[in-house]
Structure formats: C-alpha cells, structure tokens
N, C-alpha and C positions, 0 to 999 in steps of 0.2 A: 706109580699109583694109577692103579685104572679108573676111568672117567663113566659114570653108566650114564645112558641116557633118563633124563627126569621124565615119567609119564602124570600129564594132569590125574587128577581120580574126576570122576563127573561131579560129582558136586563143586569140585574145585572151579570144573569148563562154564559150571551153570553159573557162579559166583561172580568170574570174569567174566564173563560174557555180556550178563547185568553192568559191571560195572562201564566195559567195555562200549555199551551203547548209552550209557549216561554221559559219559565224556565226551564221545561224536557228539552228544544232543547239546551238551554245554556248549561246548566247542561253536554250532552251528548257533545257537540261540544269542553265541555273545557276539556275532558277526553284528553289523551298525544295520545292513541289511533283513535282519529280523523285528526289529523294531520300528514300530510307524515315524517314532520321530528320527531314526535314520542315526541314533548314537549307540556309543558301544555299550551293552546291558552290564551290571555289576557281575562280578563273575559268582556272587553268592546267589542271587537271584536267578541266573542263568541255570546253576546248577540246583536250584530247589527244582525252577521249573519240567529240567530234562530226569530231576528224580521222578517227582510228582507225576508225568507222563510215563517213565517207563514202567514204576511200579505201579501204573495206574488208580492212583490214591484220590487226583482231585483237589487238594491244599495249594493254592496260590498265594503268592506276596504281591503279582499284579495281576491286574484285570485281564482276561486272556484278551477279551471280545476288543479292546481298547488299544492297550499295550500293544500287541504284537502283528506286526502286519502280517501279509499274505503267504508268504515266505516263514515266517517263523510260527505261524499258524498248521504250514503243510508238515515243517516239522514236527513239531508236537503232534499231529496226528499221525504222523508216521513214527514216533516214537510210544504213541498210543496202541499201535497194531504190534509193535512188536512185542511192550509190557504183557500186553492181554495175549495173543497168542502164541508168541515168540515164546515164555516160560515153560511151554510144553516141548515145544519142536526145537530152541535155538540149540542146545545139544549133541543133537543128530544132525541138524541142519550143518552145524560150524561143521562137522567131523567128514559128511560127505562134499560140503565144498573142496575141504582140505584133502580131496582124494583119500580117506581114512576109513576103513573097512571096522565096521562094529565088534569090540571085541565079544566076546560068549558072555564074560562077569560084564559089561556096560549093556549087552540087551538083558539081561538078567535085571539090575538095576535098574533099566528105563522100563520094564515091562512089569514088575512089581511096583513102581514108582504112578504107571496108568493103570494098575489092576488088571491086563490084560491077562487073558487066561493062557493065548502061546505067544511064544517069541516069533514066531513067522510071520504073526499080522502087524508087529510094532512100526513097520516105515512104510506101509499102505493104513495103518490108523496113522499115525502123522499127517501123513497125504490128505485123508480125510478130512482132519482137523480143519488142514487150509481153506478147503472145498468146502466144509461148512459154513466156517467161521464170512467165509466171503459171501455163501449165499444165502446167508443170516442178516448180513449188514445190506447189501442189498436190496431184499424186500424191505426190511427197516425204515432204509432210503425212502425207498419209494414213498411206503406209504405217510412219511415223515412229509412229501410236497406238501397235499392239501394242508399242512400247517403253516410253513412259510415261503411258498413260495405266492401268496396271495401278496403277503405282506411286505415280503423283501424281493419280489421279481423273479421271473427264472432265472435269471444264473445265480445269485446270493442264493438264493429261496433252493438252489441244488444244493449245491456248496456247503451251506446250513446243514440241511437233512442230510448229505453225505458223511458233514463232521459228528451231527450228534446221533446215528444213529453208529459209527464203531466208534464214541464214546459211551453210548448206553450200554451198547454187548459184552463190549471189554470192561464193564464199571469202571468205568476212568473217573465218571465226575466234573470234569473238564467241558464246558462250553463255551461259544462264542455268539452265544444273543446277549449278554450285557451285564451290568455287574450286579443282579439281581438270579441270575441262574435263571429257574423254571420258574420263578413265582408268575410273573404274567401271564402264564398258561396254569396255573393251577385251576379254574375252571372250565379249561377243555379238555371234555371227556377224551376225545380221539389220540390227543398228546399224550395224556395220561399212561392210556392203554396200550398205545402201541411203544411207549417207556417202558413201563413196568412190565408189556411181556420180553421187552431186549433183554431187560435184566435179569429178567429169570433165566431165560434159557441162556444167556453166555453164564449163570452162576449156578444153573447144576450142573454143568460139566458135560464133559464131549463123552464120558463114558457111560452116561444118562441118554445121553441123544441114542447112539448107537445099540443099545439094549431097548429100549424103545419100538425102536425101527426094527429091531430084530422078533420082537413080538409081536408084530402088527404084522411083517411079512410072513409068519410062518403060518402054514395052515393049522385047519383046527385039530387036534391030536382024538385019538381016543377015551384022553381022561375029563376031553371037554375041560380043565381045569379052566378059570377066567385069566383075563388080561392081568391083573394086578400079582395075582398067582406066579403067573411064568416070568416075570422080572425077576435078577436078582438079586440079592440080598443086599448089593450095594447099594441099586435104585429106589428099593424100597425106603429102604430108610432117608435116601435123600428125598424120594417126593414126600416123606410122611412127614418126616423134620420141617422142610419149605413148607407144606401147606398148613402144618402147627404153628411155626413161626408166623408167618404172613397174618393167620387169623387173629395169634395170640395179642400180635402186636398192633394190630388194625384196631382191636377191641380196647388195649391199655391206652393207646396216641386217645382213639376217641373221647374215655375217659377221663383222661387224667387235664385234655384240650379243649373237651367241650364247651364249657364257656370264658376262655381263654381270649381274650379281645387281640391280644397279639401274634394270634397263633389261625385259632378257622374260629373262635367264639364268635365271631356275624356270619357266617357262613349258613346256607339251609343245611335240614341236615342231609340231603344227597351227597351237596358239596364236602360237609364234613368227613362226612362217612369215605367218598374218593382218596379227600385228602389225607387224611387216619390212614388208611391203607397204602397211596404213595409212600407217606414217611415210613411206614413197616419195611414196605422193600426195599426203600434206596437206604435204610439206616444197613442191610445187611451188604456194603461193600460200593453201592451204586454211585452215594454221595451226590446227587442230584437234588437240589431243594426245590418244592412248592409254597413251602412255608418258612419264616421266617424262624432258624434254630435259636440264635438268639434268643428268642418271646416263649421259646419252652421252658413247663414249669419243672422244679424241681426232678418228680417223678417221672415224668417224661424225658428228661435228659438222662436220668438210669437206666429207665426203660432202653433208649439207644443204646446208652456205653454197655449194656448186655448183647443188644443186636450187633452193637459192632464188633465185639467182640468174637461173637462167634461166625460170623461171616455167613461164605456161601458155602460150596461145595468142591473135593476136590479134583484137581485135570481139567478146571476150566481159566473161567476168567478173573473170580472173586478171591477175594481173602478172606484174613480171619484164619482163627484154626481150626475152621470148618464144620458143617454140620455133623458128619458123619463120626467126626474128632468128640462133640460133645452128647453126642447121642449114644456111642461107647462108654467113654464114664457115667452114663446119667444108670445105662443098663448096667455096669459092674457095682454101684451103690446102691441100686434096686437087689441086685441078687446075694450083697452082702446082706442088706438089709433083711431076706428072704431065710439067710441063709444058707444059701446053694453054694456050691463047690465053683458051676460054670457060669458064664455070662451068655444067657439065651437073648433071641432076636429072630422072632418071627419064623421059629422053633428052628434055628441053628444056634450051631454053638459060636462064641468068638473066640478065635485063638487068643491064649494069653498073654502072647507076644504083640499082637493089636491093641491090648488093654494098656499095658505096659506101655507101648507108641503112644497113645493119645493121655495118657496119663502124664507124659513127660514132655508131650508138646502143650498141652495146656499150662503146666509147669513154668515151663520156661518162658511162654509167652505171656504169662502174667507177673511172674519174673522181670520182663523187658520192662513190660509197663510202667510195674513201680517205680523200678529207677530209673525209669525216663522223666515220671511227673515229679520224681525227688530233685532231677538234674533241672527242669524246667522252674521249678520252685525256687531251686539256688541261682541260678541263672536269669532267669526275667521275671518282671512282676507284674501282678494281675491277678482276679479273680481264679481262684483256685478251681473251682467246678471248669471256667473254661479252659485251661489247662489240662486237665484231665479229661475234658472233652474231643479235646485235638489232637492227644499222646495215643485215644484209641481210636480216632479218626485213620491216623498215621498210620499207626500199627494193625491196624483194620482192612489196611487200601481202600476207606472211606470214601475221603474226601469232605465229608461234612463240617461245616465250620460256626463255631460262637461270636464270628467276624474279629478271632481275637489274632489269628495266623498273619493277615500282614503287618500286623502291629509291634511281634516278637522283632528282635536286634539279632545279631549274627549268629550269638551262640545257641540262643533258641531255633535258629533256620536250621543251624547243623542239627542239632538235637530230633528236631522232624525229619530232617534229612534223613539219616542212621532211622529212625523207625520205621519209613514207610519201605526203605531198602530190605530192612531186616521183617519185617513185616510179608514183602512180597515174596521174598527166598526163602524165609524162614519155615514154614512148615515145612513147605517142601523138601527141600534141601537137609531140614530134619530126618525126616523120614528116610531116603536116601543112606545118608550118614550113619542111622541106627543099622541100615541094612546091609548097612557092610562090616559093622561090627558084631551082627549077627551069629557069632559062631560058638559052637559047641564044644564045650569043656569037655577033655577026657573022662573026668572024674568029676562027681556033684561033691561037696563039702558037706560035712552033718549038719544039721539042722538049728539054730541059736533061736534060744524062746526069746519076747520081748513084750512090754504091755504099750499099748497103745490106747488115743481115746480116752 
C-alpha cells in the first residue's frame, strides 16, 4: 500500500495557524507569571483571553488593566499584532520560514484572496503590510503621548500609548487604562480622533492604502479625470460604504441617545455629537467604549448589532462580513428590483460569481449567529437583547460588551470562544474555499423553473 504524502490546502494552514497561536497564548497567559497575583489563570479564562486577542474581538471575563501583569499584558499584545496583521501574512509567512516555495494554485489563492491584480507583487505586498501596519502603529503611538503620558509618567504613559494605539489599528478592543475602557476620555477630542482614525485606516484594508497611494503618486494623465475617478472599483465602494456608515450611524446613535441620561443625554451637544460618531465607528469591529453600552436604548442596540454585523473592510484588520460583502447584495437587490439582468457599481459590472460569494457569506454568517444566540439561550441565563448583543460582538471581532460577558459560566465562554474564532477566519477563509471549488462543469444542465417570493 503506497503511503502519499498529506498536503495542507491554505485554508487548512490559515485555520491551524489561528488555532496554533491561541494555544502558545493559552499556554503563556496560564503561566502564575502572567498574572499580578502570581496564580495559575483558569485554563477557560486563559483561553477566552488568547481567543479574544488573537481574533482581535475585545470580549474579556477579566479586567486586562488589573488582571494581568506585565508579562501577560506583552503577551496579549503580541497576540494582538499577530490576530490583526498575522490573518493576512501568517500563511506565507509559516510557508517561507519552513523553507517552502509558493506553489502556482497557493499564490493564485493568496492573490485573489488580497484582490491583487498579479501574482509577482503578492510577497512584496505582504512585506508591505508589515511596513505599514508598524508605521501606522507608530505615529499612533506617538501621538497617543500627549494623552497619557501626563497622566501615567513617561514610561507607563509610553507603554499605554504603544499598547492602545496596535489595539486601535488592529480593532482589538482590548485596553489596559481600567475597567471602564475609554469612557474617561470620552470628552477628549485629541483621544477621540486620533482613535477613530487608527480605526479606520487598519479597517479599510491594506488594499485601500496601497491604491490610494498609487493615485496620489501618479501624474496627471491627459483625461485629467479626478482623484476619486482613478481608484478602483474595490476602493470606491469601500470609502463610499465607510463614509455611509460612519455618517448613517453617527446621525441614528445621536438620535435615538440624545436625551439618554445613561448614555451622552448631559452631554453638550458638541460632546454628543463626538460621542454619536465614536460609537458609529468602534460599533464597526473597534469595540472601544466612550459610552456606557449597557445605557443604550433599544434602537440603538440594533442600530449596532447591524454595524456589527457588517464590519469593516476586507485584507485588513476588521471583521464582520464586510462592507464590500454587503454593498454587493445591497446592489444585486437593487438591480433585481430594476430589473436588470447585471449588477452595476459605479458603471462596472459584478461578476456573478461575486454576488454568489457574498450572498453565501452573509448566509452563513447569519446562520452562525442564530445558533449561537439559540446555544447561548439553552445554555446561560440572562436578558436576551444582551445575548444577542455579544454573539454579534463575537462574531463581529467587536469587542463591545452589555457588561453581560464576564458573568456567562463555561459553556457560554466556549460558545464566545467558537464565535469570535469563526468570526475572524470565517469570511476569509470562505472565500478561499469557494475558490477552490470554483470550477467549471463540462456540461450546463437544462434549465428547472421554480416560484419564488
């Protein structure tokens, strides 16, 4: 009986690899030396925490800022760098450590995977990545001192601003000023801003940066066409989507919060209006609070589990099943609705093998949902809206909490646990998957009518 050698497929590598750096994180977080008080951490708590960190979600069962000393602190922020940039690169990465030459179908797959357009630029954009992603967090830094480093000293007041500015970029959600998150700074504009643009740029994606940059470097052509023109069709719709969302949701938080006494209702309305707009962005994967989520009403807690749901953007930092994912179907129902045969966007056409992709990842990701808030329902007890608020926090790579997350029992940890894992791979790794099943029938079969609607 001949023996063949087993080859991972990539999605397999990306799968382990994930799981493979939650177990080092477990592993390291349950050592006595991760902990301030110097005992060994539960190993359910250990492994929320190195979920929560890798798939950069944001959902603790303990307080980062308290809990964990110095040591188990470096860790989760190095499991922080790797959830947020490591999901793009740790594939290629693992494969050139391992001395392993990229096969033709793995850069095929990694290159429709980043939407690059050839296979020669995929491991100098990787490179890239790295090289941004650092001198992203960086400035961040910097400009994050005049926040705390008044407060907490230069060295904490470094430290500080180093951890939460590669927690803003990579939307982790994760900080270590206290068990209050950002609310003490909800009225510092400078915190504010220089938050909410980490979060944007690590959550339109590295293939936003790099068309960007590519249109600002090029001279001006003969057709003179404008800036917004020469992007394409991918960037388009991700800045159009972000700057829809951000406004949409700045405008509904305001409303629905305005005179909200537990929320910004004493607030001027400057402060309101800031803080309206913080929750629009960090609701889409940032999971950073200024405001107390608990104290939102009704409407406003829909309002998010829609934001979170759809996330950010994808080949970055964010999750969700991404803007791009729901701005596809939004257009295939519009041209049903129309009429039309194709699905136009900013007069291209979309393949219908696109439509199809994001029809089936929104599918399944709301699919997850359900039976997750069914599992969390049988499983622990408690106000039902909070429940459902934390199964799309989870599955979001959120982080946003109804302060209900450290209060679930084991089976509810796991149940978070499996979302935010499935949550962080999950599109991804769909997509991938579809793309290798991609292939072309000899023969079409005849046509079967059906009513629908």
């Amino acid at each position: 009986m001949s023996m063949r050698k087993k080859h991972f497929t990539t999605t397999q590598i990306i799968i382990l690899s994930f799981m493979l750096a939650i177990l080092a994180g477990t592993a390291l977080l349950s050592l006595p030396v991760a902990s301030v008080s110097r005992q060994v951490t539960p190993f359910i708590d250990a492994l929320f925490t190195a979920t929560t960190s890798v798939c950069v979600t944001g959902l603790v069962v303990v307080t980062t800022a308290s809990y964990w000393s110095l040591f188990g602190k470096i860790v989760i922020l190095i499991l922080i760098q790797i959830g947020g940039v490591g999901v793009i690169t740790i594939t290629t990465t693992i494969m050139m450590l391992l001395g392993k030459k990229l096969s033709l179908s793995s850069r095929m797959l990694l290159g429709e995977a980043f939407n690059l357009d050839t296979l020669k630029g995929l491991v100098q954009f990787l490179k890239r990545v790295f090289k941004g992603a650092l001198l992203v967090e960086g400035i961040g830094a910097i400009c994050y001192l005049p926040v705390f480093v008044p407060e907490f000293g230069p060295v904490r007041g470094t430290w500080y601003s180093v951890f939460q500015a590669v927690s803003a970029f990579c939307n982790a959600g994760i900080d270590i000023i206290g068990d209050s998150s950002y609310m003490p700074l909800v009225h510092n504009v400078w915190a504010n801003v220089v938050t909410m643009l980490l979060i944007i740029i690590g959550g339109i994606g590295f293939i936003v940066w790099w068309d960007i940059i590519r249109v600002f470097r090029e001279r001006v052509t003969a057709e003179k066409r404008g800036f917004f023109e020469r992007l394409s069709l991918h960037t388009k719709i991700v800045l159009t989507m972000t700057g829809v969302l951000i406004v949409l949701g700045t405008v509904l938080f305001l409303l629905f919060e305005y005179n909200n006494p537990l929320t910004i209702g004493d607030f001027s309305f400057g402060q309101k209006l800031m803080a309206a707009m913080f929750e629009s962005v960090t609701t889409r994967t940032a999971g950073i609070a200024t405001i107390s989520q608990k104290g939102l009403t009704v409407p406003s807690v829909i309002t998010a589990i829609f934001l979170m749901f759809t996330g950010g953007s994808p080949v970055g930092t964010a999750g969700g099943v991404k803007v791009t994912t729901v701005a596809v179907l939004m257009l295939a129902v519009l041209a049903t609705v129309r009429g039309q045969e194709d699905t136009v966007c900013f007069n291209r056409r979309i393949p219908n093998k696109i439509v199809r992709k994001s029809i089936a990842i929104i599918f399944i990701s709301f699919m997850a949902s359900l039976l997750a808030v069914i599992a969390m329902q049988l499983l622990e007890s408690g106000e039902t809206i909070d429940m459902i608020f934390e199964v799309y926090s989870a599955l979001g790579t959120v982080g946003l909490s109804r302060d209900y997350t450290p209060l679930v029992g084991l089976a509810g940890k796991i149940v978070l646990c499996i979302c935010m894992f499935l949550g962080r791979i999950g599109p991804i790794t769909m997509v991938i998957a579809f793309t290798m099943r991609d292939t072309k029938p000899s023969a079409r079969l005849p046509e079967g009518k059906i009513t629908v609607g």
